[in-house]
C-alpha positions in Angstrom: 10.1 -9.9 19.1 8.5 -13.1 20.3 4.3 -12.6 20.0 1.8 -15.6 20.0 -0.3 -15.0 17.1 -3.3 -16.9 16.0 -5.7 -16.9 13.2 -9.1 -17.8 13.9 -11.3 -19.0 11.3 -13.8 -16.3 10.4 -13.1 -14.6 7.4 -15.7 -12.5 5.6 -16.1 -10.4 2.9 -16.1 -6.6 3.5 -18.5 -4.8 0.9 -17.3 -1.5 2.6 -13.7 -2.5 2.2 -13.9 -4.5 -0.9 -11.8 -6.7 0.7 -12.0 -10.0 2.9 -11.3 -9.2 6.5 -9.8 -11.8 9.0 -8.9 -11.3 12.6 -5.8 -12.1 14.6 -4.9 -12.4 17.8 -2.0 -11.2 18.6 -0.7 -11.7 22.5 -4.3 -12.1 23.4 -5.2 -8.9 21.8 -8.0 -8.8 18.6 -6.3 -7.4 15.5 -8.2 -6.8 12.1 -6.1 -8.1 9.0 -7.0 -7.9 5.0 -6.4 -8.5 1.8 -8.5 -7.0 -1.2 -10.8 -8.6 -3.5 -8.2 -7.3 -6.5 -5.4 -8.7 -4.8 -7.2 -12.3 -4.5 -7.6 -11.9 -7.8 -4.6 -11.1 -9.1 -3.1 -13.9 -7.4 -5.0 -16.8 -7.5 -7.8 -16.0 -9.6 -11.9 -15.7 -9.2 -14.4 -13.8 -10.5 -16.5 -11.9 -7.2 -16.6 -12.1 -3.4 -17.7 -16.0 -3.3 -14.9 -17.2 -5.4 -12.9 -14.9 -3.2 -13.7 -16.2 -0.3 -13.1 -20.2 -1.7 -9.5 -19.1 -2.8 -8.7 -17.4 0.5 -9.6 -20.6 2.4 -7.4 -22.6 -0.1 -4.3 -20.6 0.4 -5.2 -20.1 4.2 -2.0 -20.8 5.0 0.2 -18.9 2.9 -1.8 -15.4 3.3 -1.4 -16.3 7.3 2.4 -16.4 6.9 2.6 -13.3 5.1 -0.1 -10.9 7.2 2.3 -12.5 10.3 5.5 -10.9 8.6 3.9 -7.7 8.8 2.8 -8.0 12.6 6.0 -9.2 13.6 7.0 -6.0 11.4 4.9 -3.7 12.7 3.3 -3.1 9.2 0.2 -2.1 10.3 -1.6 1.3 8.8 -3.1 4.4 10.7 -6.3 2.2 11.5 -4.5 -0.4 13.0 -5.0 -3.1 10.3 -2.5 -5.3 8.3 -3.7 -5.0 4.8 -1.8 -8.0 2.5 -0.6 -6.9 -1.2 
């Protein structure tokens, strides 16, 4: 399965979610993708949403890689979103 997919810039924190929430596009289609404040933690650290937030940005890249082995996979779950481990 071939499917352009792109990562635009605007992360935010989700209070409701307790998680940061990014979008990607996916074959010109808006997808909603996630990763938990817990799970930031765990792997790179921070104490709360802003440090969150700094260490997402730092490991952009990597968390992008990962969230597009579960698109390409299909992984997403009964709301439609791609939540990262």
């Amino acid at each position: 399965m071939n499917q352009a997919i792109q990562f635009p810039d605007r992360e935010e924190w989700s209070e409701r979610h307790h998680a940061i929430c990014f979008p990607a596009t996916v074959n010109g289609f808006q997808r909603t993708c996630a990763i938990s404040g817990e799970s930031v933690a765990n792997c790179y650290g921070g104490d709360g949403r802003q440090d969150w937030l700094v260490l997402f940005r730092a490991h952009r890249w990597d968390l992008e890689e990962e969230v597009q082995v579960l698109i390409l996979n299909e992984r997403e779950d009964d709301q439609g979103w791609y939540w990262l481990s």
